[in-house]
C-alpha positions in Angstrom: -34.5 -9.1 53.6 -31.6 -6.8 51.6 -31.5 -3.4 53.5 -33.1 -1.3 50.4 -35.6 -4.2 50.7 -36.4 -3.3 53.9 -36.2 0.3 53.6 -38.8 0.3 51.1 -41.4 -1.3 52.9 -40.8 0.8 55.8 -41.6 3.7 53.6 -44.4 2.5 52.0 -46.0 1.3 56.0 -45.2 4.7 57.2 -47.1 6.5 53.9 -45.2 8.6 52.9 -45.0 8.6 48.9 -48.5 7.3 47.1 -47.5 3.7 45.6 -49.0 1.9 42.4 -49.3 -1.5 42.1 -49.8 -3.1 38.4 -50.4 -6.3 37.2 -49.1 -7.0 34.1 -48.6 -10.1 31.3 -49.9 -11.3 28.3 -53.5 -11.1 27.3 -55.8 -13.7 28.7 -54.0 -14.1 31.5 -56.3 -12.7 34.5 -54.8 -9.5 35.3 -57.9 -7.4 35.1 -60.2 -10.4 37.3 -56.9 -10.7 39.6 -57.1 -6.7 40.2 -60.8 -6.7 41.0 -60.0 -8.9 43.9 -57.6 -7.3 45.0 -59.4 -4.1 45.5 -62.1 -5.8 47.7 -59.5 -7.0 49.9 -57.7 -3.3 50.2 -60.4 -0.9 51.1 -57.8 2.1 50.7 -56.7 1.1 47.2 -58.0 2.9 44.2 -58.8 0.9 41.2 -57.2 3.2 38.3 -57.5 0.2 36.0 -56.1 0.4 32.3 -55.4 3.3 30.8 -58.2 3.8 28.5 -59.9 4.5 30.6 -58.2 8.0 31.0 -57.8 9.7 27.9 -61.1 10.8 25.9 -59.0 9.6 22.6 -59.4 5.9 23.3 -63.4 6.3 22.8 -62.6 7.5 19.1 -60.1 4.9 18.5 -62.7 2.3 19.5 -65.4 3.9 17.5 -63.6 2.7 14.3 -61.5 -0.4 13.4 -59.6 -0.4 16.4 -56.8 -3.0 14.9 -56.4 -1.3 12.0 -55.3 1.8 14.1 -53.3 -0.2 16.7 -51.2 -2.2 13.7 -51.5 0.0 11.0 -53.3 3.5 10.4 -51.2 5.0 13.9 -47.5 5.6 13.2 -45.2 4.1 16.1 -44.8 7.6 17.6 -48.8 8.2 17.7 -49.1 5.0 19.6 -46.7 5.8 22.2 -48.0 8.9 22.4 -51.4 8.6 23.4 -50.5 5.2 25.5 -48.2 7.0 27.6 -49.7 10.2 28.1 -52.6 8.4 29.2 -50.6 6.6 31.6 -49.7 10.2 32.9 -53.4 11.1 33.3 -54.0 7.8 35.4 -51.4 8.5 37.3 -52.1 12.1 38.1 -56.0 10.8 38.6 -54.9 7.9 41.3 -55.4 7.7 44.3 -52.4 7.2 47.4 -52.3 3.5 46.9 -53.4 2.6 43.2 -54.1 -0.7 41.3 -53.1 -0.2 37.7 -53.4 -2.9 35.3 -50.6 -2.8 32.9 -48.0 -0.4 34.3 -45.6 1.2 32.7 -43.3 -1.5 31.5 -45.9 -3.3 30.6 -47.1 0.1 28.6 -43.5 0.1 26.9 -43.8 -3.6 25.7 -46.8 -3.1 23.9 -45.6 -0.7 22.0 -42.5 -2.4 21.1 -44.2 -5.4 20.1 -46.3 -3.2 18.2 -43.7 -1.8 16.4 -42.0 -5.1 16.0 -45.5 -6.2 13.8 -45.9 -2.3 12.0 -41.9 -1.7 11.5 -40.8 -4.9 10.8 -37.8 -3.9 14.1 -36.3 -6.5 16.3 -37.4 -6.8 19.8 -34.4 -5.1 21.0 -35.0 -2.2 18.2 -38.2 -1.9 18.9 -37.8 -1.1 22.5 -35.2 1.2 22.2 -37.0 3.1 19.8 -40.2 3.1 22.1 -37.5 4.6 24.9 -36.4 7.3 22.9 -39.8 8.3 21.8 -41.1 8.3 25.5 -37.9 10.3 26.4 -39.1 13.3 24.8 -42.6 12.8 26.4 -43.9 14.3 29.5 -43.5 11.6 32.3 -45.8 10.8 35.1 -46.2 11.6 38.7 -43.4 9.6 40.3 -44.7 6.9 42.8 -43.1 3.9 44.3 -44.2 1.4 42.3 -44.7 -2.4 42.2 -45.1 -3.9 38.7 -45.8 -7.6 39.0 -45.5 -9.8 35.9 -47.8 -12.7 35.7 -47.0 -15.6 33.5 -47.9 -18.9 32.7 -44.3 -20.0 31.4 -40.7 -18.9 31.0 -40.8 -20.2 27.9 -42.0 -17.2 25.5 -43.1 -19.7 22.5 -45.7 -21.4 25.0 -46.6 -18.3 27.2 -48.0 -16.8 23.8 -49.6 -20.1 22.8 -51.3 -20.3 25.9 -52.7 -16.5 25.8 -54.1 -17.6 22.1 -55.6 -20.7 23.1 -57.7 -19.0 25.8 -59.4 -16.6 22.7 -63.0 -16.6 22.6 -62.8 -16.0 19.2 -60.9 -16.3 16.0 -57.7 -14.3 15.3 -55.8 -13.4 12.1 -52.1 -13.6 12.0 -51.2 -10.1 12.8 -52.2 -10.5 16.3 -50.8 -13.9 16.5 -47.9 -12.6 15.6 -48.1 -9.9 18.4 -48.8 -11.8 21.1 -45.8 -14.0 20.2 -43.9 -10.8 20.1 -45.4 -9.2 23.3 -44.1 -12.8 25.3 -40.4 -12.2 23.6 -40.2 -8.7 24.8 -42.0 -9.7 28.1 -39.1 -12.1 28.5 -36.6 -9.8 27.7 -37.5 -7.0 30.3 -37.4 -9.8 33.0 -33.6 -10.3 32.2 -33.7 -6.4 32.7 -35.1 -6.5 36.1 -38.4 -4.6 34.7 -40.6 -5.9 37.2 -40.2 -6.0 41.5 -41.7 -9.6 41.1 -42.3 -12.8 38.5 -45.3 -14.8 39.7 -45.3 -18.2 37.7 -48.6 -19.3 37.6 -48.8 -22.3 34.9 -52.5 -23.5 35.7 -52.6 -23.0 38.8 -56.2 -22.0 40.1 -57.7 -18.2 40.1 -57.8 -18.3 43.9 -54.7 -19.4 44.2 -52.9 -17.0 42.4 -55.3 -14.6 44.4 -54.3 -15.9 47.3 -50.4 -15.7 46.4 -50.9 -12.3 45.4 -51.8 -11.2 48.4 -49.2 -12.6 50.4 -46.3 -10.7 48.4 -48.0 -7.7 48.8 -47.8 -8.1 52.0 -44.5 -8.9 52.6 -43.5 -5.8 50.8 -45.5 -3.4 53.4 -48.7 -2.9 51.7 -51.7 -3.6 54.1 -54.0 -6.0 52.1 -56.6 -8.6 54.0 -55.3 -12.3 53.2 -57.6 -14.6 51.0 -59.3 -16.9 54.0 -58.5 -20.6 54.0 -62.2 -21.6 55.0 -63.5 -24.6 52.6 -66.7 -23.7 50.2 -69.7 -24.5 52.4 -72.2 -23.5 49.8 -72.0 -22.6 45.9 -74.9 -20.8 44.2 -75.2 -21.4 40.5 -77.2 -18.2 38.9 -78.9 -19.5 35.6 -80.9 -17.6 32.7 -80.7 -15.5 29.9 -78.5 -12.6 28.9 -79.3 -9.6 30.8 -81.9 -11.3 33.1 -80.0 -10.3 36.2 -78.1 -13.3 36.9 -74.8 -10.7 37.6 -76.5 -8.2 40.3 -78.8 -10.9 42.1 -74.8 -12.4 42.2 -73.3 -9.3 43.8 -76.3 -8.5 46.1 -76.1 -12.7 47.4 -72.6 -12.0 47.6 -72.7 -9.0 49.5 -75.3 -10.1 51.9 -73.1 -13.3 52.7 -70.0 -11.1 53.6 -72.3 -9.3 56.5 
């Protein structure tokens, strides 16, 4: 382990600067599931979750045709805006150890590949236009952070194939065009060094990933309980119709197994 290596996880094992963790990638590719487990298996941690959820704004932008705004009725600098101030609000909202998903790289290369759809900008244009808008904007609490990248493929073309394929439903070409966009500029901030870690996953199953997860975490000093290797003894399968309560007799099973 390099000595700054070292030295961080001494300081985050001894406490003494709060410490985000995001999970960031392309869409569809389990962040949000991935960060649920997580916070069962780090009592401490704070699921801050997107950052939606933080600024009362997002409610009004969902009220209405939420892709127009995101592609076409916000100008570049109202998008940044409102993303990263709301990033600022999460953070000053979190917890000491906090599970974010989509950090603030991630937060950046949205609104790049945002741009890159509205403006008609390059990848690289589009990101240096994001930075100099966010330069002038207030920034948030500093923390240590670890933003983790999760992707199926080095290969931007198939990473944003992959993402679309996994849609539930149809998409128009704006957004196929973004997502293709999002897995360029993804690319591009690993050659930066945007994010502490690169997990590949490919198709690789849920628990593992889960499971992988948790063992880099630890390694870099944050106390997380490792996925256990016991086989499945048992598997309940909940059937009926929507809203019957096949979710919450789930959780309370669940529960009562982990007594």
């Amino acid at each position: 382990m390099a000595a700054t290596e070292a030295l961080w996880v001494r300081v985050v094992k001894q406490g003494q600067e709060p410490v985000s963790v995001s999970l960031n990638g392309v869409d569809n590719i389990g962040k949000s599931t991935q960060l649920a487990w997580l916070s069962r298996a780090m009592p401490d941690a704070h699921l801050a979750g997107s950052v939606d959820g933080w600024d009362s704004r997002w409610r009004d932008v969902a009220a209405g045709d939420f892709a127009h705004w995101w592609f076409a009725g916000s100008t570049t600098a109202e998008h940044i805006e409102l993303m990263l101030r709301s990033h600022a609000a999460r953070r000053a909202g979190s917890r000491e150890l906090a599970l974010e998903d989509r950090g603030l790289p991630m937060l950046l290369a949205t609104c790049a590949a945002t741009a890159v759809v509205k403006d008609g900008l390059s990848p690289v244009e589009a990101l240096r236009l994001v930075d100099r808008i966010a330069a002038d904007l207030p920034a948030a609490r500093s923390r240590h952070e670890v933003h983790i990248l999760l992707r199926r493929s080095g290969d931007p073309q198939r990473e944003a194939r992959e993402a679309l394929r996994r849609e539930r439903n149809a998409v128009g070409e704006r957004y196929r065009r973004y997502q293709h966009v999002l897995a360029e500029i993804l690319a591009l901030q690993v050659s930066r060094n945007s994010y502490r870690l690169v997990v590949d996953v490919d198709r690789e199953p849920i628990l593992e990933v889960q499971r992988r997860l948790r063992a880099h975490l630890a390694d870099f000093g944050i106390v997380v309980s490792p996925l256990p290797d016991d086989q499945v003894d048992a598997l309940w399968v909940l059937a009926g119709m929507s809203e019957s309560g096949k979710s919450t007799v789930g959780e309370l099973l669940r529960d009562e197994q982990d007594r």
